[in-house]
VOGU-3710 file (C-alpha; in Angstrom, 3 decimals, decimal comma):
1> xxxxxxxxxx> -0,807/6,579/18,986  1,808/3,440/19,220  1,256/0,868/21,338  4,556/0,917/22,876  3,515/1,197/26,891  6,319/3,525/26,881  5,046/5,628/23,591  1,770/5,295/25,631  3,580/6,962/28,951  5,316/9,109/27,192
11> xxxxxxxxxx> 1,775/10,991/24,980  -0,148/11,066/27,858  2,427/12,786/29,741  2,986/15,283/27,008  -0,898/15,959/27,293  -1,367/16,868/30,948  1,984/18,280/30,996  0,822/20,912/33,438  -0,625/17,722/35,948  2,946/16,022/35,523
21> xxxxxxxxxx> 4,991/18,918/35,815  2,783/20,122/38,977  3,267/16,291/40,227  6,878/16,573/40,399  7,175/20,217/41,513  5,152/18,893/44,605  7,380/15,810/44,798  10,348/18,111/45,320  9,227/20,552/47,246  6,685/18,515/50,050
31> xxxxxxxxxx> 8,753/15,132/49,370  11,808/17,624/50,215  10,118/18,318/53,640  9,509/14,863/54,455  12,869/13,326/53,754  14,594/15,762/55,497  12,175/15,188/58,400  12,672/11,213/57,963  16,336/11,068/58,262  16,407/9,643/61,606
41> xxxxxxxxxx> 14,509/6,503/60,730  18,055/5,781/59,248  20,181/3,385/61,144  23,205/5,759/62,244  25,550/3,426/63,642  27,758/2,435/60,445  28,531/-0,944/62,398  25,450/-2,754/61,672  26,333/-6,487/60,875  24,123/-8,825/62,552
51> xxxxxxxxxx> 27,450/-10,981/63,302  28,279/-12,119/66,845  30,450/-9,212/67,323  27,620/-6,809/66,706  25,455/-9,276/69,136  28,006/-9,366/71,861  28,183/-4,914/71,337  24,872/-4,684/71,860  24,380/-6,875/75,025  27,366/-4,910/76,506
61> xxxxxxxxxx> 25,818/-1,507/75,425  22,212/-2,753/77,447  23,988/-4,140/80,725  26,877/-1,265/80,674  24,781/1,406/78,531  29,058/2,604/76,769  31,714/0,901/75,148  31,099/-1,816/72,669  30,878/-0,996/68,926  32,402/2,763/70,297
71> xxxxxxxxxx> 36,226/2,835/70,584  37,070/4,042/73,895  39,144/7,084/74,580  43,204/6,787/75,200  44,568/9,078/77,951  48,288/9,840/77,725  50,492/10,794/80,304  54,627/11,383/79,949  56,340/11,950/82,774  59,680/14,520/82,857
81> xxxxxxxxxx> 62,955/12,240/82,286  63,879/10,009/85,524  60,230/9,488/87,447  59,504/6,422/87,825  55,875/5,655/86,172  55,257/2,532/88,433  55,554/4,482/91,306  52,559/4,775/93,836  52,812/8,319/93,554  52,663/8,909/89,497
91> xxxxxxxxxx> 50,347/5,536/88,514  47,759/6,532/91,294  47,605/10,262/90,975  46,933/9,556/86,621  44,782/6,402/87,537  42,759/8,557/90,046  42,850/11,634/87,802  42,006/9,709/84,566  38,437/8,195/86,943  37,525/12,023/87,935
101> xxxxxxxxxx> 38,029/13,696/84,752  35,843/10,663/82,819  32,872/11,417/85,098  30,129/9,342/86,238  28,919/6,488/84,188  32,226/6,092/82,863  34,404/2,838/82,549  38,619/3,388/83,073  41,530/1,209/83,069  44,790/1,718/83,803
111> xxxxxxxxxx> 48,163/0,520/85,416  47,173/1,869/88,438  44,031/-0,428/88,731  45,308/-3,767/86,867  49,466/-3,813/87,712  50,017/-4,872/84,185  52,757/-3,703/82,719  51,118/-3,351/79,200  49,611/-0,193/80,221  53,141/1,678/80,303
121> xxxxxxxxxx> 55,317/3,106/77,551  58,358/1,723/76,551  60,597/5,015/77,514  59,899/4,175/81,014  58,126/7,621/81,755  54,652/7,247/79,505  51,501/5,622/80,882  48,023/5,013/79,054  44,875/4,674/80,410  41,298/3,364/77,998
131> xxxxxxxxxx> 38,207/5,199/78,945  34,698/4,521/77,937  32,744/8,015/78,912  29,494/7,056/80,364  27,621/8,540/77,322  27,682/7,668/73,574  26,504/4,704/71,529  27,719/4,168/67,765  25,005/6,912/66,151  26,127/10,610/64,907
141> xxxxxxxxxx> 24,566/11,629/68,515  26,740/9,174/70,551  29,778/9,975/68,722  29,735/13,577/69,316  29,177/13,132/72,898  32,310/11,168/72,932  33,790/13,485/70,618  32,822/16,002/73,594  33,916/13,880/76,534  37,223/14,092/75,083
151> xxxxxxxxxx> 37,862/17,447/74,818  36,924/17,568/78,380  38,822/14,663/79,683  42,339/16,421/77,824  41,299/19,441/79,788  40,518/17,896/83,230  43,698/16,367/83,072  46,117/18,729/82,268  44,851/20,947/85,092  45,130/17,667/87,055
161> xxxxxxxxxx> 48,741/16,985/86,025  50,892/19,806/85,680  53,813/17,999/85,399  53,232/15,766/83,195  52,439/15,925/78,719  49,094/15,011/78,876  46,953/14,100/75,491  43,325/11,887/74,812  43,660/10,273/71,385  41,703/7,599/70,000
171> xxxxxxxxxx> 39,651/6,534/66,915  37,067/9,130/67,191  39,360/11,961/68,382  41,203/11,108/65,289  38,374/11,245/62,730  36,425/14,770/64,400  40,198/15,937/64,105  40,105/15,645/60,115  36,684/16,462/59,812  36,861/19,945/61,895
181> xxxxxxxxxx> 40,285/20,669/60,309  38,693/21,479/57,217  39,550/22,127/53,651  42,467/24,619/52,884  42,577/27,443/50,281  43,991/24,587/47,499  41,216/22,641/48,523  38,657/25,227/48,705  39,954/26,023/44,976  39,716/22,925/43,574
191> xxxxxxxxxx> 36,403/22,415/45,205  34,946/25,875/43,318  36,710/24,660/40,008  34,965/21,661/40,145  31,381/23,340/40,815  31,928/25,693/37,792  33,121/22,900/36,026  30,191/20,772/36,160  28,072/23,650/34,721  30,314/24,300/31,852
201> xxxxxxxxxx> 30,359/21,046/31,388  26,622/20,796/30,972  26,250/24,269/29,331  29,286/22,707/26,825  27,274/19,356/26,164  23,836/20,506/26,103  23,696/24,133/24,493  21,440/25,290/26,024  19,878/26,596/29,817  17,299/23,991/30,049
211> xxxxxxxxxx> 20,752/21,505/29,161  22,121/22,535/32,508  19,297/22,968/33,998  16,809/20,209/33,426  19,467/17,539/34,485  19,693/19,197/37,637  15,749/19,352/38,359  15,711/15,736/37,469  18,362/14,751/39,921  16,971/16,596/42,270
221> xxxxxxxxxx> 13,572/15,191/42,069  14,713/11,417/41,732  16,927/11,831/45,344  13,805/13,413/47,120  11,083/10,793/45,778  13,978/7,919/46,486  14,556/9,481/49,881  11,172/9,096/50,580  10,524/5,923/49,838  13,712/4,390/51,862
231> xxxxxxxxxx> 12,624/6,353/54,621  9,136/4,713/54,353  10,874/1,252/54,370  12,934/2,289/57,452  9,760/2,321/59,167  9,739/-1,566/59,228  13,180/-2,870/58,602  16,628/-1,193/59,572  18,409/0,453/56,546  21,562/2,424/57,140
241> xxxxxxxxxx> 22,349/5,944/56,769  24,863/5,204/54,620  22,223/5,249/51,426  21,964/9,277/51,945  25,632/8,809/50,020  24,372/6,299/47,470  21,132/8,093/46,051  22,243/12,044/45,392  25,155/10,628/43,375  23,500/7,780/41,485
251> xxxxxxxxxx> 20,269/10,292/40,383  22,486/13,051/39,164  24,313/11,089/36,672  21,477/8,513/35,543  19,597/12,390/35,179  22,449/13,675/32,931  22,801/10,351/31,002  19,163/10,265/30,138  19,047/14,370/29,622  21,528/13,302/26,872
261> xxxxxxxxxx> 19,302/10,305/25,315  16,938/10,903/21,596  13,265/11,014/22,089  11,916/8,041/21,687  14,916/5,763/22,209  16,090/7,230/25,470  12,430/6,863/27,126  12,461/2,876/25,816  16,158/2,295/26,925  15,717/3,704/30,440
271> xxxxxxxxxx> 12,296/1,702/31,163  14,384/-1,663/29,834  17,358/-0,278/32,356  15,316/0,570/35,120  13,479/-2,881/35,824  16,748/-4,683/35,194  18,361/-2,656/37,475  15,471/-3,178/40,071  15,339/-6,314/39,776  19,018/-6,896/40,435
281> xxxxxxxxxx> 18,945/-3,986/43,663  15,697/-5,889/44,767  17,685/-8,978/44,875  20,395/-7,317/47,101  17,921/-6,458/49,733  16,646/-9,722/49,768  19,490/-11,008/52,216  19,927/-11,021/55,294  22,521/-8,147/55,705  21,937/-4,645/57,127
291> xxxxxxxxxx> 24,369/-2,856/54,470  23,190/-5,244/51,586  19,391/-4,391/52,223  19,569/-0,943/52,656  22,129/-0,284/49,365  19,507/-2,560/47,598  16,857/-0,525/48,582  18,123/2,187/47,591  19,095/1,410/44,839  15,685/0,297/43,951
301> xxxxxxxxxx> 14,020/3,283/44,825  16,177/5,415/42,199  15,367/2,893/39,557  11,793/3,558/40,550  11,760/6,934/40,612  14,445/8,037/38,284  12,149/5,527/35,767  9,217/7,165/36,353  10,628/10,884/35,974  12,186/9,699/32,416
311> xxxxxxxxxx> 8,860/8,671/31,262  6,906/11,423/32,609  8,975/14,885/33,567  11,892/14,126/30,786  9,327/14,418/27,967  7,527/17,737/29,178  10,736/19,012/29,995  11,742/18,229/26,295  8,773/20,113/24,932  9,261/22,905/27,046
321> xxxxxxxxxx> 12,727/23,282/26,157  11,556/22,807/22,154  8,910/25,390/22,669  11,621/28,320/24,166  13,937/27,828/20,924  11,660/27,945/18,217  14,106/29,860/16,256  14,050/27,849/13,268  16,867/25,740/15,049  16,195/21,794/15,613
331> xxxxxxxxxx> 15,734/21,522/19,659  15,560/17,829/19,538  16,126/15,954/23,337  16,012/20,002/24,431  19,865/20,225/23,043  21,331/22,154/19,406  21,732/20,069/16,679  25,425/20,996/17,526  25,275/19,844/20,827  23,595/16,483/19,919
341> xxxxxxxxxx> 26,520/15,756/17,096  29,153/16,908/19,874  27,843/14,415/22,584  27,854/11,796/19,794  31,331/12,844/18,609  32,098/11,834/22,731  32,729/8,078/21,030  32,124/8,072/17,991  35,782/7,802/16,879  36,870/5,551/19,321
351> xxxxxxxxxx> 37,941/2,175/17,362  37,954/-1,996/18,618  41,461/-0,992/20,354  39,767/1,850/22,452  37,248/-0,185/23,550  39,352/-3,856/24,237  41,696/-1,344/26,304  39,264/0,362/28,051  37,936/-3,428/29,223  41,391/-4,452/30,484
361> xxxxxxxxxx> 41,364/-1,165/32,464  38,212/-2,784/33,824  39,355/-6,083/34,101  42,840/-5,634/35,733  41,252/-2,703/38,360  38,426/-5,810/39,082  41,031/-8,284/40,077  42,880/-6,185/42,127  39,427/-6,015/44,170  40,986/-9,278/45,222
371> xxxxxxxxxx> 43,111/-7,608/47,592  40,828/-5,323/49,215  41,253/-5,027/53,051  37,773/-3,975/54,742  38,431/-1,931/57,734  38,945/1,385/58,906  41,615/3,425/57,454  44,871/2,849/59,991  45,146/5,502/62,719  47,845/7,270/61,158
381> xxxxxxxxxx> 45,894/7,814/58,284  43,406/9,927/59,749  44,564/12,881/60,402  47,986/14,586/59,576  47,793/17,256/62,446  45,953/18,077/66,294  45,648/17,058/69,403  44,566/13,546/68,619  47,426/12,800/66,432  49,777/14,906/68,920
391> xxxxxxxxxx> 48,355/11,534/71,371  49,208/9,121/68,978  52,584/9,980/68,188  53,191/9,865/72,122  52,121/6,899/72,516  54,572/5,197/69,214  57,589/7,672/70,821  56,875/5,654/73,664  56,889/2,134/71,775  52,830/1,507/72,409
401> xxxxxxxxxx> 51,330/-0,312/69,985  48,393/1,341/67,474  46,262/-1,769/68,421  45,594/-0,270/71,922  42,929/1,755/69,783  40,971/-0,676/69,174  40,363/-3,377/72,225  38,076/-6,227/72,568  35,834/-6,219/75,490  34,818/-9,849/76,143
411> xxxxxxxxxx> 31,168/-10,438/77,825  31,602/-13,089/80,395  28,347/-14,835/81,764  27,444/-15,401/85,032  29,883/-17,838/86,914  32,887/-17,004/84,742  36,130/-16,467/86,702  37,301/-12,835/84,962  40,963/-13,363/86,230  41,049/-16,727/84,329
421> xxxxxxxxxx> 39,409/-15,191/81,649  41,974/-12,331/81,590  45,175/-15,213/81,985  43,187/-17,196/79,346  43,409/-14,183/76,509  46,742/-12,992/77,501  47,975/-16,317/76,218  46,747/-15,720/72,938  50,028/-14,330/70,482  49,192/-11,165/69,791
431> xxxxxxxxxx> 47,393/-9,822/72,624  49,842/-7,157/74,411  47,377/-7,109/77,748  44,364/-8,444/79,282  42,809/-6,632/82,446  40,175/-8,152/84,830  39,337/-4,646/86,391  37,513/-4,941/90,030  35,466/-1,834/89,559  31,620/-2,422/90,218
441> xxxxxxxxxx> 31,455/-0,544/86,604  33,417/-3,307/84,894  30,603/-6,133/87,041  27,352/-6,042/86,915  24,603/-8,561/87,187  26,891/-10,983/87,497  28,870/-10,746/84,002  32,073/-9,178/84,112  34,230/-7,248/81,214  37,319/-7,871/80,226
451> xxxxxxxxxx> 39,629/-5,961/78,361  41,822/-7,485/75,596  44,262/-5,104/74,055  45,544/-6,343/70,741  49,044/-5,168/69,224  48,284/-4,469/65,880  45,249/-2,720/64,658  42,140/-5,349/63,390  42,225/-4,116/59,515  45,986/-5,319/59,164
461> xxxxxxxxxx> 46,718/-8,568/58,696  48,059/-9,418/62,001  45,861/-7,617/63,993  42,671/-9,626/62,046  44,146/-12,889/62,993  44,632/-11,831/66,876  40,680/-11,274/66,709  40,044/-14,462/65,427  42,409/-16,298/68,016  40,748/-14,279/70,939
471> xxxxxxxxxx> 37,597/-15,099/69,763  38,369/-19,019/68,734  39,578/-19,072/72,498  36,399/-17,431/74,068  34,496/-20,299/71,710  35,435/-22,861/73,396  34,354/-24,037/77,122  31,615/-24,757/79,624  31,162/-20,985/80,083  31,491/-19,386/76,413
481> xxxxxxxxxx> 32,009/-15,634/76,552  30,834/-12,838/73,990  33,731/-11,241/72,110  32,522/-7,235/71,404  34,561/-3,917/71,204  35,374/-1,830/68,620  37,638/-4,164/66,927  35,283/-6,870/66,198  32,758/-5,007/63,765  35,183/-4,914/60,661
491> xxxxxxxxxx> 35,511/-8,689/60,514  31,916/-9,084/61,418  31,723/-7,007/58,044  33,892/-9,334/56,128  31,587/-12,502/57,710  28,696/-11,721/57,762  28,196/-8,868/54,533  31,167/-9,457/52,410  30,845/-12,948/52,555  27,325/-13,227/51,308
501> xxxxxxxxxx> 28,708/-11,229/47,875  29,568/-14,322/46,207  25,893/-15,537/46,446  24,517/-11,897/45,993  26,383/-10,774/43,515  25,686/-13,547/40,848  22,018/-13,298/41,526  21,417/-10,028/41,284  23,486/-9,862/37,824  21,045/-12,944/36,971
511> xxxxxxxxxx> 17,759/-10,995/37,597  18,671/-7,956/35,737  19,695/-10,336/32,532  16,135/-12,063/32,524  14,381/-8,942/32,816  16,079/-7,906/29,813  15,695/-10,726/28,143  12,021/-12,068/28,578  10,400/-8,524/29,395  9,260/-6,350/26,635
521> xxxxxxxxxx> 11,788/-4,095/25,334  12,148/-1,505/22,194  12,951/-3,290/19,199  16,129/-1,518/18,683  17,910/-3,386/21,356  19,894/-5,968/19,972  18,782/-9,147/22,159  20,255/-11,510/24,677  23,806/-11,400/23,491  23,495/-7,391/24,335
531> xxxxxxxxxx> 21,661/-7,892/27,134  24,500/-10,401/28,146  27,242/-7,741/27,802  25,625/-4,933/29,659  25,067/-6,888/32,714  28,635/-8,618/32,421  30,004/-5,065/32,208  28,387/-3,581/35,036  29,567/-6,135/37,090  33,229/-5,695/36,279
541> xxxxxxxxxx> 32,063/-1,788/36,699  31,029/-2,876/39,866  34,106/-4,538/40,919  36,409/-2,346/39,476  35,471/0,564/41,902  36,441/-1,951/44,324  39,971/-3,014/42,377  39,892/1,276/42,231  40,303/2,123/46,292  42,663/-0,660/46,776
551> xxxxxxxxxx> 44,819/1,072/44,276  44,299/4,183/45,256  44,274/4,285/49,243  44,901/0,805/50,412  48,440/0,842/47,893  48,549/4,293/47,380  50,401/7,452/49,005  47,965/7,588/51,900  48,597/4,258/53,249  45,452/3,626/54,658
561> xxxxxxxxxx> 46,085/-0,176/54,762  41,664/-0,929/54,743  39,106/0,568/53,055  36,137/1,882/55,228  33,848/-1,403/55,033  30,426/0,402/53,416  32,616/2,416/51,201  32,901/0,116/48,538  29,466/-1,814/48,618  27,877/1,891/48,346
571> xxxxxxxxxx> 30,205/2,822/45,118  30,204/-1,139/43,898  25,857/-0,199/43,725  26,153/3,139/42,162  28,897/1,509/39,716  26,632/-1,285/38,768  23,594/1,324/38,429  25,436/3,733/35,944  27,270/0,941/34,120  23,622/-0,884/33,406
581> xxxxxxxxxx> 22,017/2,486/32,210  24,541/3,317/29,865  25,526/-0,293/28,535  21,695/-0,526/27,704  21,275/3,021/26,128  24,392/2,356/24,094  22,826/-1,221/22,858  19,642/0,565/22,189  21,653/2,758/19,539  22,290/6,139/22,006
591> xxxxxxxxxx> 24,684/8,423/21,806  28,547/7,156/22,532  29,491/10,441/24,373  26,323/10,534/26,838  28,303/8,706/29,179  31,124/10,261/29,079  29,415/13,347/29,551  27,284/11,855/32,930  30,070/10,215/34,115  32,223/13,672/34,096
601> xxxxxxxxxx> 29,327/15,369/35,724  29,042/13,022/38,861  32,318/13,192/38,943  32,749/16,752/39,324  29,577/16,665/41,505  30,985/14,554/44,480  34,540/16,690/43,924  32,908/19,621/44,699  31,264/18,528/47,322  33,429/15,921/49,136
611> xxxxxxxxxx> 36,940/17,040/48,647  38,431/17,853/52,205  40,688/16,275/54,964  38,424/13,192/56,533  39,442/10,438/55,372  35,951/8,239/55,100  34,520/10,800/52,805  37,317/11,420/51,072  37,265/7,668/50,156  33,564/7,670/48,985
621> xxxxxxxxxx> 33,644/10,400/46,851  37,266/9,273/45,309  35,492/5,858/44,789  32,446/7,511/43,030  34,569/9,662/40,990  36,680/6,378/39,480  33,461/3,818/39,119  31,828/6,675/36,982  35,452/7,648/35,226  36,595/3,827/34,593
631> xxxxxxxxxx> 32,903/2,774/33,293  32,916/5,970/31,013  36,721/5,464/29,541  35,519/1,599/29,374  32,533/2,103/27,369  33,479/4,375/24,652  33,383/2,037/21,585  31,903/2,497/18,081  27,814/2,441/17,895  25,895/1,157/15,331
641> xxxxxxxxxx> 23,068/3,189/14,266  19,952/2,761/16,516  17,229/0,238/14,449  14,229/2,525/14,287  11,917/1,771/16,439  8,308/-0,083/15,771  5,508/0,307/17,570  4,831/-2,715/18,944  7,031/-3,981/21,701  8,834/-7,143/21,094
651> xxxxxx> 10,852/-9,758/23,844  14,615/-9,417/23,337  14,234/-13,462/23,236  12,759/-13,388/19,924  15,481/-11,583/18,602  17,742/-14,254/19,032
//
């Protein structure tokens, strides 16, 4: 028996076979159980930052218990041709209407309550009013009570107003619009195509049932033992929900790219792939970020897991594949002879100008991660058609501003003067209002709220730089205040998560190159200089998804203007992660094609799955689809043959 630890792993697998594939059965079906059980240990708010913005949300969500990191509801009101809006008669009947229909608990402002004349539309005959309903806080619960609250609130008050348009819009209105709307019959297509496509892809690469098959099985135990183990970490530090995205997607094509690997070779490559690329995610959660911690740990968990499945389940799957096609055919890796040369063939004849074009794709799509805006997509991104985009194109008929989605609510402490407060941020260029409402709901406990409308929306340019002015103003004093609101959180992203990437991404690329150089690793790997270039690549992999949505959404056709802030750290993580395990497998002498062949499956995967109207998803699974598809394109290059492997393990350092 060799000494190799993975050799080792790998025989004594291959003798209890029946133990380990019982092990994993139990994994999937119990572990299953217990993720889906443990999904609410996730952090469901999407905002989490630790920033002052996301301090100054919270405070307001504990003395006020609405509002903050939720964007309130906009109530619309247009008024036939020649009534006159700042009228008595029309600004108090739609104030008074707009405080009945948002129930108790709830927070409004309007015209009627403030005078100012920012809360009327340029026409003359259109009035807005904010509401924050008195229930939902920024988890999947909250937001569908708010999603609720509005359908009620553009009921109440068209019964209330007869005579005037009446329509609720607003950030969330805009995104359950898209999501409800649903795919169409081109959509619905495409997404079918795509689900058959993915099986004849495997059935075309692998030959064979247990080819399409066995990937799947491995995928599917690798996201439930991952699952479980970020859930288990959830129990003493937050991690957001946004790693249910990361791990489905990163186990299914790490499970096809090792389905694809030679016996042997492919075990040895993915243990020298899977501490590297634990280290590195282990790294990640290291700092002190919500989003950073919880991709890391995720990430580390499918290293873990997926690691452990290719040294244990991929072998007895292999045998049992070999066993079912004893026809005097080779079965090798549980694929034809045919199928093995055709995954090969995947690279095989792609030449130095292949391969130096393919890192220019890489290279140019990284730096244009330069430009990326975080943020969410602009409101007239979100949805095409409905009653929250009927609201928003009534209030830019009537010349309103798309910033009045997203105020500021500014925290004042005891002893601050709100109107001064309110005079204080009006001053500020940009701001198109700022309301000291009198309401006991807008004072309590001797803070007060006030309401600072911006003109542009936060993720544009302009609209980032009237945040920063509001809150540089709100800095300063014997009183400070606490700038919160829905329009805070994005650059509270770019602070306090994207701003740690130039640390974290240089040390995490630096702990996955010394494991591969100073751990033990199969003698066919070709040393530091290898190890060198897989790491380098999967960090251009990494920010190429990036360089990827910029292109794509923030440039493209849809305008978005931002990219949804965890959207790219999520597909920067599964980038690196795929990148790493096929760099190294390709170093270790494995088949050009295999990636090609995994990246083509997760692609298809997330198509099937995510293609639709909303917008967020629709930008995750584009961004998954182009980190596998760039990283694929960019790493099919000539392979030498692999050096057969000896049976002792050797450092990659010696091989220097």
């Amino acid at each position: 028996m060799s000494t190799d630890l993975t050799a080792r792993t790998r025989d004594l697998a291959l003798r209890h076979r029946t133990a380990v594939g019982v092990a994993w059965l139990l994994v999937l079906l119990i572990g299953g159980a217990v993720a889906v059980l443990g999904l609410g240990r996730l952090d469901q708010s999407f905002t989490a930052s630790g920033g002052p913005g996301h301090r100054a949300n919270q405070e307001v969500q504990e003395r006020y218990g609405n509002g903050a990191a939720v964007a309130p509801l906009v109530a619309v009101a247009s008024w036939p041709a020649g009534a006159d809006v700042r009228a008595p008669g029309a600004a108090g009947r739609f104030g008074d209407a707009v405080r009945h229909a948002a129930g108790p608990g709830a927070r409004t402002v309007s015209y009627a309550g403030t005078g100012d004349e920012g809360f009327l539309g340029g026409d003359g005959r259109t009035v807005y009013a904010l509401v924050y309903p008195g229930a939902g806080e920024p988890d999947l619960a909250g937001l569908t009570a708010v999603e609720e609250a509005a359908v009620a609130l553009r009921a109440d008050l068209r019964s209330a107003l007869p005579e005037a348009r009446v329509e609720v819009t607003g950030v969330l209105p805009l995104q359950h619009d898209s999501a409800v709307a649903g795919p169409g019959p081109v959509a619905l297509a495409v997404k079918a195509a795509c689900a058959l496509g993915l099986l004849v892809l495997l059935a075309a690469v692998f030959r064979s049932a247990a080819g399409v098959l066995a990937p799947l099985l491995l995928a599917g135990v690798t996201s439930v033992g991952a699952l479980v183990l970020v859930e288990a970490v959830a129990g003493f530090t937050e991690i957001s929900f946004v790693v249910v995205y990361l791990v489905p997607v990163t186990a299914l094509v790490l499970a096809v790219h090792r389905w694809a690997q030679p016996p042997g070779a492919g075990e040895r490559s993915a243990a020298a792939a899977g501490a590297a690329g634990a280290a590195a995610c282990a790294v990640l959660a290291l700092f002190p970020a919500s989003f950073l911690r919880s991709v890391g740990v995720a990430g580390l968990a499918v290293w873990a897991v997926g690691t452990a499945a290719a040294l244990t389940l991929v072998p007895v799957l292999r045998s049992v594949a070999t066993r079912s096609r004893r026809t005097g055919r080779s079965a090798a890796a549980g694929r034809s002879p045919r199928a093995a040369g055709a995954a090969g063939r995947g690279g095989g004849r792609s030449g130095p100008v292949s391969a130096v074009c393919g890192l220019v794709l890489l290279v140019l799509a990284a730096g244009a991660a330069t430009q990326l805006r975080v943020g969410n997509p602009e409101a007239h991104a979100l949805v095409a058609s409905g009653p929250a985009r009927d609201g928003l194109d009534r209030l830019a008929a009537a010349g309103v501003p798309p910033g009045v989605l997203h105020p500021l609510e500014v925290l004042l402490p005891e002893g601050a003067d709100p109107r001064a407060a309110a005079a204080r941020a009006a001053r500020v260029p940009g701001v198109l209002l700022a309301a000291a409402p009198r309401g006991a709901e807008w004072r309590r406990d001797g803070t007060a709220v006030v309401v600072v409308v911006p003109a542009e929306e936060p993720m544009t340019a302009a609209g980032a730089a009237t945040v920063s002015a509001v809150r540089s103003a709100f800095a300063e004093g014997a009183l400070p205040a606490a700038v919160g609101g829905s329009g805070v959180v994005d650059r509270d992203l770019v602070d306090g998560v994207y701003g740690l990437l130039p640390f974290a991404v240089p040390a995490a690329a630096l702990a996955a190159l010394a494991v591969l150089v100073l751990l033990p690793v199969p003698s066919g790997f070709p040393g530091a200089g290898a190890a060198a270039g897989a790491v380098l690549r999967a960090v251009l992999a990494a920010l190429a998804s990036a360089g990827a949505l910029t292109v794509l959404w923030q440039w493209g056709p849809a305008g978005t203007g931002a990219v949804t802030g965890w959207v790219p750290l999520v597909v920067g993580v599964f980038a690196f992660c795929v990148s790493l395990d096929r760099s190294v497998a390709s170093a270790a002498g494995g088949p050009p094609g295999a990636g090609l062949a995994a990246a083509g499956a997760g692609a298809l995967a997330v198509l099937a799955v995510g293609i639709g109207p909303q917008v967020e998803l629709a930008l995750l699974v584009s961004g998954f689809a182009m980190a596998a598809v760039l990283d694929a394109l960019a790493g099919r290059r000539r392979t030498p043959p692999a050096v057969p492997a000896r049976p002792t393990s050797r450092s990659s350092l010696l091989l220097v």
